[in-house]
C-alpha positions in Angstrom: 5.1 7.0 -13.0 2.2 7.6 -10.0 1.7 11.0 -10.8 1.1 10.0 -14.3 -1.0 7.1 -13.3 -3.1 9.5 -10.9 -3.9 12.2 -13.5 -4.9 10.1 -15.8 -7.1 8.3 -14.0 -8.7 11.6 -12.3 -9.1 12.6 -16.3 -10.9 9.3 -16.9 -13.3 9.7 -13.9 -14.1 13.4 -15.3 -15.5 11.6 -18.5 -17.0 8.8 -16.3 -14.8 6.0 -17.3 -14.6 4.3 -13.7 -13.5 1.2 -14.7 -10.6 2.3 -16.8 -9.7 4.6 -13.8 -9.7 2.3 -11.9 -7.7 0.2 -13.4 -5.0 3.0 -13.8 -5.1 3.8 -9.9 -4.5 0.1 -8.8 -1.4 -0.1 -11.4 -0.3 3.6 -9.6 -0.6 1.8 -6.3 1.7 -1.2 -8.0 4.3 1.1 -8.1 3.2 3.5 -5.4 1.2 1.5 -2.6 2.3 4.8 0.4 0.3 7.7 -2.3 -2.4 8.7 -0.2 -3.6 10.9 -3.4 -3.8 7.5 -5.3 -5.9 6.0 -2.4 -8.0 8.7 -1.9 -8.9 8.8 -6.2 -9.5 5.3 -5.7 -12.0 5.6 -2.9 -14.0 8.1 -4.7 -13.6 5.7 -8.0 -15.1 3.1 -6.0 -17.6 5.0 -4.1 -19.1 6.2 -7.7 -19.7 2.3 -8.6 -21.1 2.0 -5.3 -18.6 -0.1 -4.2 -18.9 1.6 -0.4 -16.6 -0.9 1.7 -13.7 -0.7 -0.9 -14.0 3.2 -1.2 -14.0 3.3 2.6 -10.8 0.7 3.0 -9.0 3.2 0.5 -10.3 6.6 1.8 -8.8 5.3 5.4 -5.7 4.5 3.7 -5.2 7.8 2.5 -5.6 9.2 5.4 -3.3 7.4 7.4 -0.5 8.2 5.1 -1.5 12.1 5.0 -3.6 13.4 7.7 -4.1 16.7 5.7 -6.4 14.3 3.2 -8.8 13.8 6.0 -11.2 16.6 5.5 -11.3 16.0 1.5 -11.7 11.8 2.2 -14.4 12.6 5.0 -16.7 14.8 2.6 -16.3 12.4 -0.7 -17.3 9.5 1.8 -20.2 11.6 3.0 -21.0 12.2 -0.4 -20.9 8.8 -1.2 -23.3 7.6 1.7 -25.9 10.2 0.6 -25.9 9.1 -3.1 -26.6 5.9 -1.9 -29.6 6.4 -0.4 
C-alpha cells in the first residue's frame, strides 16, 4: 500500500494538488513510517507550501533511513531555500 500511496501523491504534486498529496503521503507514512521515499515526497510537498521546518524534519528523515537519498534531499531543500527568497 506505500508504494501506491507514494505514486499517487508524486502524480498529485505534478498537477499541483499539494494538499491532496499530502494528505496521501502522511496516510503512506501510517502504514510505512521507515520509507525514506515517502519522507523525502513529503519534504518537497511541504517545502512547495513553504512550509520549510516541516520539509526539513522530513527531508532529514529520509535520509537517515537511506543515505543514498541525501544528494536528492540536499538539492530539493536548496531548492526550496532559494524559492523562498
Amino acid at each position: 500500500m506505500p508504494a501506491v500511496s507514494n505514486d499517487y501523491a508524486v502524480a498529485l504534486l505534478r498537477v499541483n494538488k499539494v494538499d491532496r498529496a499530502i494528505a496521501e503521503l502522511l496516510v503512506g507514512l501510517k502504514n510505512d513510517p521507515e520509507s525514506p521515499f515517502l519522507h523525502k515526497n513529503l519534504a518537497s510537498a511541504y517545502a512547495r507550501q513553504g512550509k520549510f521546518k516541516q520539509a526539513l524534519v522530513h527531508a532529514r528523515e529520509a535520509t537517515r533511513l537511506d543515505p543514498a537519498v541525501r544528494q536528492n534531499a540536499r538539492m530539493m531543500m536548496l531548492y526550496s531555500c532559494a524559492s523562498a527568497e
